[in-house]
C-alpha positions in Angstrom: 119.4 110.1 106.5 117.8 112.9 109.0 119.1 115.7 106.3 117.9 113.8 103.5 114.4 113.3 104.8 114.3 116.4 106.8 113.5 114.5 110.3 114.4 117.8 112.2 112.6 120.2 110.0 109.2 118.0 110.6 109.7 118.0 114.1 110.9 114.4 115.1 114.1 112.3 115.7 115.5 109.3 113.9 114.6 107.3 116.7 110.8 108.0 116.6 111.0 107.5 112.5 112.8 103.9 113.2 110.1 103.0 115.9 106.9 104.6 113.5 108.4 102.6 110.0 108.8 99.0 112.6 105.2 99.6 114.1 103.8 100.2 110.3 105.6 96.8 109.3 104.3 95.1 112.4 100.8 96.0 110.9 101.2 95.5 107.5 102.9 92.6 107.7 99.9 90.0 107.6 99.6 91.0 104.1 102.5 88.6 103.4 100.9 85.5 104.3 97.3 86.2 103.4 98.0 87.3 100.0 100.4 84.3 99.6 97.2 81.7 100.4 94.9 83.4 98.8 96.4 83.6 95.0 98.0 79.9 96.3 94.3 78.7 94.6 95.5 79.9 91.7 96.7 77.6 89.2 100.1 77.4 88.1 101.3 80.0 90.9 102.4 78.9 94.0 101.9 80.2 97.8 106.2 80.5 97.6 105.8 82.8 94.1 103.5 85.0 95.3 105.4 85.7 98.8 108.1 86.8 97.2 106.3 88.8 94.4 104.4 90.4 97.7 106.9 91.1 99.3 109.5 92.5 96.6 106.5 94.9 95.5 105.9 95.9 99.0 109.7 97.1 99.1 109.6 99.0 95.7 106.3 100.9 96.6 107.4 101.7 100.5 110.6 102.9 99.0 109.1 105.6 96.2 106.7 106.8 99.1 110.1 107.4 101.0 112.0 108.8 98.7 110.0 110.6 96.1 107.0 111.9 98.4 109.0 111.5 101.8 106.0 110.1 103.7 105.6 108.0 106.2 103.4 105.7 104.3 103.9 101.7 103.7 102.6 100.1 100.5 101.5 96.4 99.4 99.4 94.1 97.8 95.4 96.0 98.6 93.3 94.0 100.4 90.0 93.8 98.5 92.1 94.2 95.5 93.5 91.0 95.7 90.4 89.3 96.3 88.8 91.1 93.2 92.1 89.6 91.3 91.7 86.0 92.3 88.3 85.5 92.6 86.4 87.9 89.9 89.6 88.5 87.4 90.5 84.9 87.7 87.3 82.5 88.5 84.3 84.7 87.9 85.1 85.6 84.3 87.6 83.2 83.5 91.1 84.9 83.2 94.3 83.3 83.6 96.6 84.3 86.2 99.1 86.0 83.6 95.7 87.8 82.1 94.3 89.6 85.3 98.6 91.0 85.8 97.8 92.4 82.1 94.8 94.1 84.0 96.6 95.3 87.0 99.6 96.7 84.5 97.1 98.7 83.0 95.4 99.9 85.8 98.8 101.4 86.7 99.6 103.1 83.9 96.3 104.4 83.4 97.2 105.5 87.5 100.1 106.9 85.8 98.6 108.7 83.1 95.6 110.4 85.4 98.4 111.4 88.1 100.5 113.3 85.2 97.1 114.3 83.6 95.0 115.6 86.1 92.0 113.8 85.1 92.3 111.6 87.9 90.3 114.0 90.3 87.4 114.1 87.5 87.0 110.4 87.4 87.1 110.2 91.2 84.1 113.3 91.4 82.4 111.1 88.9 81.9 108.5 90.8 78.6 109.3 93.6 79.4 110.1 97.1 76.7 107.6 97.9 78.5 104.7 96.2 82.3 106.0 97.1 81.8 105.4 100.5 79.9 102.1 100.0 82.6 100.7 98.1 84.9 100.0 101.4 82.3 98.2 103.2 81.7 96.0 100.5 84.9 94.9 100.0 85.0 94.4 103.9 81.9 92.3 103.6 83.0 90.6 100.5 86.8 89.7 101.8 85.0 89.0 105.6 82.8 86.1 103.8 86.1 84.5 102.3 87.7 84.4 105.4 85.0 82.5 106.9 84.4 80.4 103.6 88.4 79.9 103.7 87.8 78.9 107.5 85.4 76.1 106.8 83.2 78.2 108.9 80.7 78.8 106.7 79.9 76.6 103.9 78.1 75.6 101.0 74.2 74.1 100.9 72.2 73.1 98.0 68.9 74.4 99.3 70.2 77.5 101.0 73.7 78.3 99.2 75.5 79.1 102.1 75.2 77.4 105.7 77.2 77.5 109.0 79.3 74.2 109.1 78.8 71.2 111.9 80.4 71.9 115.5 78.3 68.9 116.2 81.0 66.3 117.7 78.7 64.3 120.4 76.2 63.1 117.2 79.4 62.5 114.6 78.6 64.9 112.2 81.8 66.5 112.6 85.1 65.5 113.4 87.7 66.8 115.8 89.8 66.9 112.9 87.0 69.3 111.2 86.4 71.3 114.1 89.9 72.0 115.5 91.0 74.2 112.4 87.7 76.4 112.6 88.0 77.2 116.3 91.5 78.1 115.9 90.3 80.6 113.1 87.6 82.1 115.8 90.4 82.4 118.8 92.6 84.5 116.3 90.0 86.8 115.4 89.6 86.9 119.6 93.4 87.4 120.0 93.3 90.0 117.2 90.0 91.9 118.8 91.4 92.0 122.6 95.1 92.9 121.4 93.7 96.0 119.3 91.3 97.3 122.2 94.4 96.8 124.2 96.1 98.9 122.1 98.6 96.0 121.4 100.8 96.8 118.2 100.9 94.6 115.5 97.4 93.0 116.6 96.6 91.4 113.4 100.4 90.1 113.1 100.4 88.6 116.6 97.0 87.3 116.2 97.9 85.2 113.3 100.9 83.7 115.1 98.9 82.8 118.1 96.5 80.9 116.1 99.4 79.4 114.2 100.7 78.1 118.0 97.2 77.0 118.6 96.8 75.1 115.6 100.1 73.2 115.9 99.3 72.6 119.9 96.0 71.6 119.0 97.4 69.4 116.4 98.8 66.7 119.2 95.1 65.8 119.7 94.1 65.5 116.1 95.3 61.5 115.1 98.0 61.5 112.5 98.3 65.3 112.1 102.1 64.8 112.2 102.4 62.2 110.1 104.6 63.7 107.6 105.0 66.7 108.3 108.7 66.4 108.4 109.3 65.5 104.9 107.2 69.1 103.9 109.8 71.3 105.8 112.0 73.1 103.6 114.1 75.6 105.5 115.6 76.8 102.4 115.1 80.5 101.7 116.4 81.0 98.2 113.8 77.8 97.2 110.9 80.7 97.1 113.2 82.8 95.1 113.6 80.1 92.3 109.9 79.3 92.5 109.1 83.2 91.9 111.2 83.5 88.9 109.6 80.0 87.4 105.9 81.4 88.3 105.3 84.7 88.6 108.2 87.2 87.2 107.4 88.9 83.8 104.7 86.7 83.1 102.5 89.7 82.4 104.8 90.0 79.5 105.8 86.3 78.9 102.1 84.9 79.1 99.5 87.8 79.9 98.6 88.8 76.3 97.8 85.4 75.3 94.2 85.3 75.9 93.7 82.2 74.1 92.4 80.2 76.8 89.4 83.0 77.4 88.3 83.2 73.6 88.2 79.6 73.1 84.8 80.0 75.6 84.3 83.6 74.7 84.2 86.5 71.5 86.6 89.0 71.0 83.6 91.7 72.0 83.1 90.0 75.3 87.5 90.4 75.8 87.6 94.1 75.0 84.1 94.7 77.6 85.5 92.9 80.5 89.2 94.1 80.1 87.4 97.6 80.0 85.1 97.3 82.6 87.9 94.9 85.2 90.4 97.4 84.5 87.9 100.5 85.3 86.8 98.7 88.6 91.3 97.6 89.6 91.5 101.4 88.6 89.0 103.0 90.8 89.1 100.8 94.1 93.0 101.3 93.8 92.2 105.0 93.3 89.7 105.3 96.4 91.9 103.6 98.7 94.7 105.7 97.8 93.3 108.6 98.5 91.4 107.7 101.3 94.3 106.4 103.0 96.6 109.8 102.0 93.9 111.8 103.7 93.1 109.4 107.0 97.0 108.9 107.6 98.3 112.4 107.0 95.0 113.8 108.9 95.6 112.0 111.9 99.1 113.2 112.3 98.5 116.5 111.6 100.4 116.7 108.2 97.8 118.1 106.0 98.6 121.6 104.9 97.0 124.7 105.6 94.7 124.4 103.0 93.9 121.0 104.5 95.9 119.0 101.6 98.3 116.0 101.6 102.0 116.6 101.6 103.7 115.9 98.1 100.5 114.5 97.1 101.1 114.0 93.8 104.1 112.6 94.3 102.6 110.5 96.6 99.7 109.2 94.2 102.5 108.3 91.3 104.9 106.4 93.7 101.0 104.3 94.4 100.8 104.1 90.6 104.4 103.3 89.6 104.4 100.6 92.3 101.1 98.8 90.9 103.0 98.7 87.1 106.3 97.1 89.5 103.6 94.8 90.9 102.2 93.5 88.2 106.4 92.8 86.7 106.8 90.8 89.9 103.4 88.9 89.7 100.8 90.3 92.3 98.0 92.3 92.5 97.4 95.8 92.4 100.0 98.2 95.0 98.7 100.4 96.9 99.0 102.6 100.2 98.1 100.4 103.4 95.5 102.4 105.7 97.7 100.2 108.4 100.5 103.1 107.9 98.2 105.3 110.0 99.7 103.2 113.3 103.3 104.2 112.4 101.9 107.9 112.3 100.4 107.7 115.6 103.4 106.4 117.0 105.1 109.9 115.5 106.2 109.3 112.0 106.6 112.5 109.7 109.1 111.6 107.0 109.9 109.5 104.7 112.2 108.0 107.1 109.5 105.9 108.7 108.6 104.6 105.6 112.3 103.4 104.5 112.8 101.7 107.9 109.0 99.8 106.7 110.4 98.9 103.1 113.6 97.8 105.1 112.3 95.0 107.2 109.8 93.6 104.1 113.1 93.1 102.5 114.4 90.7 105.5 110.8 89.2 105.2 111.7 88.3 101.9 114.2 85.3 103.3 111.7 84.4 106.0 109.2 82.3 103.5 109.9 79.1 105.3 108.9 80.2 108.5 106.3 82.1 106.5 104.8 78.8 104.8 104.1 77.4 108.3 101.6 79.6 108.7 98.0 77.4 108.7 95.1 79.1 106.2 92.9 78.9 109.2 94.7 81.4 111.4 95.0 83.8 108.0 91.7 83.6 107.7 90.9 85.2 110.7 92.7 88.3 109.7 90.5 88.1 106.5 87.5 88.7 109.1 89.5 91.0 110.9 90.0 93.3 108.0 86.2 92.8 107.2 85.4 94.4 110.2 87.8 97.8 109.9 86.4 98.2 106.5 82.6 98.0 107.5 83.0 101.1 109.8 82.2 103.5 106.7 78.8 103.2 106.9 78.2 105.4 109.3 78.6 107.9 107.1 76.1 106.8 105.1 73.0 108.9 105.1 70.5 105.8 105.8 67.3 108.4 106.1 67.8 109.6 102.0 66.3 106.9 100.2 68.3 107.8 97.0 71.5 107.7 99.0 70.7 104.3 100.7 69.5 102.6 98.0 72.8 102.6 96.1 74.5 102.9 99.0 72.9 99.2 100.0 73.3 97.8 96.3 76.7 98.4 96.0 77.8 96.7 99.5 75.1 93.8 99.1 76.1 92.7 95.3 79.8 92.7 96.1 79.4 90.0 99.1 76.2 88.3 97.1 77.7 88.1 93.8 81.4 87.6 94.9 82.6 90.3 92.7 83.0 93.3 93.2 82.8 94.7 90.1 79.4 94.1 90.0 78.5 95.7 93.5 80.2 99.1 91.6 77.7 98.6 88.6 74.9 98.2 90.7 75.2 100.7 93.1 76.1 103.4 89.9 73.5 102.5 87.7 70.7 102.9 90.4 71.7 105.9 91.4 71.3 107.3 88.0 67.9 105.7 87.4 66.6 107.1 91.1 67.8 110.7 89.9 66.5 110.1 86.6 62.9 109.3 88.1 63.3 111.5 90.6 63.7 114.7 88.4 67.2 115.0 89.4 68.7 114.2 86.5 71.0 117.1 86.2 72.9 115.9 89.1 74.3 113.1 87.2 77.8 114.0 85.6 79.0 112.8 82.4 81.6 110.7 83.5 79.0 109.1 85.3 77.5 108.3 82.3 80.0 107.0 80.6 81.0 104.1 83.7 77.3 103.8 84.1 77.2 102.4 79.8 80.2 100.6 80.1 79.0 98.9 83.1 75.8 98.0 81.8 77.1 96.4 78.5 79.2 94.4 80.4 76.0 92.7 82.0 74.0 92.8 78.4 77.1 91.2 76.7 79.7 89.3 78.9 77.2 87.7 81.5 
C-alpha cells in the first residue's frame, strides 16, 4: 500500500495516512444519520434504505479519490444537496423520489461530460463571483433553518409564518414532553461548538452522540417514553440491507422515468423547464463545492503545485462525478467531496492512503444501522445548525460596500432560506446581477453563458411557477 500510493515519496508514513483517513471518517461520519432522517420524509423510502444507499456511495466515491487521483479526500452525500433533493426536487415542485435520482444521474453524467470536455471551467466562470460565493451561505442558512424546523425549535404561525416554539412549562403551554427534545437539540449544538474550539476531533460526530445520551437520560423523566420501545429494536444488520434493495437500488432505472405522477398536475413544457433548470442548479452546487473543497483541502496541506493547482485534479473532479452517477444507482443524492476531509489533511494526510483507510471504515458503518437508527432527529438536527454555521463564514468575502456585488450577493443567500429552495436563490441572485450591469452600463461584463442560465432560469419562473 505505501508503494502503491506513494506515502514515502509525499513525505509521510502509513501510520499518519491511517490516523488522517480515521480523523476524516470521524468527521464525515454525521452524514450517515442526517442524510438517513432527512430523505426518511420521503415517501416510500425509508430512514434504513437511505443509510445504506449513503453509505455504499460514500465507499465507492472515497475509493475513486484513492485510487484514481490518490488524494486524501473523503466523499458522500453533499449537504445542501441533499436538502435541495428532498425538499425542492421532491416537495417544492412535486417529484417523486425515483424522479429527482433521474436528476442527480444526470447531473453526473453531465459532471462527466464537462470533466472529459473541458467546458466545465467555462460554465463555472459563467457563473458571477458575486453569486459563487453567496451560494454556500445560502445553503448554510437554508439547511441551518431545517435543523431548527426539524428541532421543533422554530415553528410555523399563521400570522407571521414562522415563530419560535413555547418553552413556557409554568403556564402549560408546553409540555415537558415538548420541551425535552428541543433542549437536547440546543446542548448538541453546545457540545458540538465547545468540542471544535477545543479542537476535539470528530466534534460534530461526538456531539450527536451526546445529545443521543441526553435524550434517552432525559427520557426517564418524560411519562411513558419507554413504553414500547422494546418491541422497535431490531439489532439485525442485514434487515437495512433488504430494505435498500426493496426501496432504493436501481429505482432511477426501475421507476425514475415514469413521470406520470408530475404530468397528471403538470404539461410536458413545465417537465422539460424544471428537469433543465433542477438539473442545472444539482450540477452547479455539486460543481462549486467540488472545487472549492479540492482547493481549501489541498491548500491547507500544502499540496497545490507550483503553479498553485490541485494534484490529479482532473482525476479528482471525475472520481466526484462518477461517484454522483453510483449515487444515484444506490438511491441518494448527489456525491461529492466533503470539505470535512480538510481535518484528515491537517492531521498529515498526502495520499490516497488516507482516503482508502476513510472508504474502509464507512464500509463497517454499513452493518452498524441498528445502532445508527437509535439516533433521535433532535440531536441530528443540531448538526444541521452546526453545518449552517461553517457554511455562513463566506461572507466575508463578500464585498458588502459595492452595491452591485451586495445586491446579488444578498438575493441569492435570502431567497434560498425564504423560499426553501435553493434553486431559486441561484435565479435570483443571477438575474439581478445582469439587470444591475445592464442599468448600470456594464453590460459587457456579462458573459454569454450567463445569459443562457440567466433565460433558463427566468422561464422556469414565467412557466413552471
Amino acid at each position: 500500500m505505501e508503494k502503491f500510493f506513494k506515502v514515502r515519496e509525499h513525505g509521510s508514513t502509513v501510520k499518519i495516512e491511517i490516523m488522517a483517513g480515521i480523523t476524516t471518517f470521524m468527521a464525515m461520519a454525521y452524514i450517515l444519520m442526517v442524510n438517513a432522517e432527512m430523505f426518511a420524509e420521503l415517501e416510500g423510502v425509508s430512514y434504513n434504505a437511505i443509510y445504506i444507499a449513503t453509505a455504499l456511495s460514500a465507499v465507492i466515491g472515497t475509493f475513486l479519490m484513492a485510487f484514481l487521483a490518490n488524494l486524501p479526500l473523503g466523499l458522500a452525500s453533499g449537504m445542501g444537496l441533499n436538502a435541495f433533493f428532498v425538499y425542492t426536487a421532491c416537495f417544492t415542485f412535486g417529484l417523486s423520489y425515483a424522479n429527482a435520482l433521474v436528476l442527480v444521474l444526470l447531473d453526473g453524467i453531465v459532471f462527466v461530460l464537462l470533466t472529459v470536455t473541458g467546458i466545465r471551467t467555462k460554465l463555472f466562470s459563467a457563473i458571477p463571483d458575486c453569486v459563487r460565493i453567496a451560494i454556500p451561505a445560502g445553503i448554510g442558512l437554508f439547511i441551518a433553518f431545517l435543523g431548527l424546523q426539524n428541532a421543533g425549535i422554530v415553528v410555523s404561525k399563521e400570522s407571521t409564518c414562522v415563530d419560535l416554539a413555547s418553552f413556557n412549562l409554568l403556564n402549560g403551554n408546553a409540555t415537558w414532553a415538548d420541551i425535552m427534545p428541543r433542549i437536547v437539540t440546543l446542548a448538541a449544538l453546545v457540545i458540538i461548538a465547545v468540542m471544535t474550539y477545543r479542537k476535539i476531533k470528530g466534534s460534530v460526530l461526538w456531539g450527536i452522540l451526546g445529545g443521543t445520551v441526553i435524550y434517552y437520560v432525559l427520557g426517564f423523566t418524560v411519562p411513558g417514553f419507554y413504553d414500547g420501545f422494546a418491541d422497535k429494536l431490531n439489532f439485525n444488520p442485514f434487515s437495512a440491507f433488504g430494505a435498500w434493495a426493496n426501496e432504493s437500488f436501481g429505482k432511477v432505472f426501475t421507476e425514475g422515468f415514469d413521470f406520470s405522477g408530475y404530468l397528471s398536475n403538470h404539461s410536458s413544457a413545465d417537465l422539460i423547464l424544471i428537469i433543465a433548470t433542477t438539473a442545472l442548479a444539482f450540477c452547479m452546487v455539486d460543481m462549486f463545492d467540488t472545487l472549492g473543497t479540492l482547493y481549501g483541502a489541498c491548500a491547507r496541506g500544502n499540496m497545490l503545485d507550483k503553479d498553485g493547482n490541485v494534484p490529479n485534479f482532473e482525476q479528482a473532479m471525475l472520481s466526484d462525478a462518477i461517484a454522483t452517477c453510483t449515487g444515484a444507482i444506490c438511491g441518494t443524492s448527489t456525491v461529492t467531496t466533503f470539505v470535512e476531509s480538510s481535518s484528515g489533511v491537517a492531521e498529515g494526510g498526502r495520499t490516497g492512503l488516507s482516503a482508502f483507510t476513510t472508504g474502509v471504515l464507512f464500509f463497517i458503518a454499513m452493518f452498524l444501522s441498528p445502532v445508527a437508527a437509535l439516533i433521535p432527529g433532535n440531536a441530528t438536527a443540531a448538526a444541521l445548525i452546526y453545518v449552517g454555521v461553517l457554511m455562513m463564514g463566506c461572507v466575508t468575502n463578500i464585498d458588502w460596500n459595492d452595491i452591485s456585488v451586495a445586491v446579488p450577493s444578498f438575493l441569492t443567500i435570502a431567497f434560498m432560506a425564504f423560499t426553501y429552495n435553493i434553486s431559486y436563490g441561484i435565479a435570483f441572485g443571477m438575474i439581478s446581477y445582469i439587470f444591475i450591469k445592464l442599468f448600470t452600463g456594464r453590460v459587457r461584463e456579462i458573459k454569454a453563458f450567463t445569459w443562457v442560465i440567466a433565460v433558463l432560469f427566468t422561464l422556469m419562473f414565467f412557466l413552471t411557477h
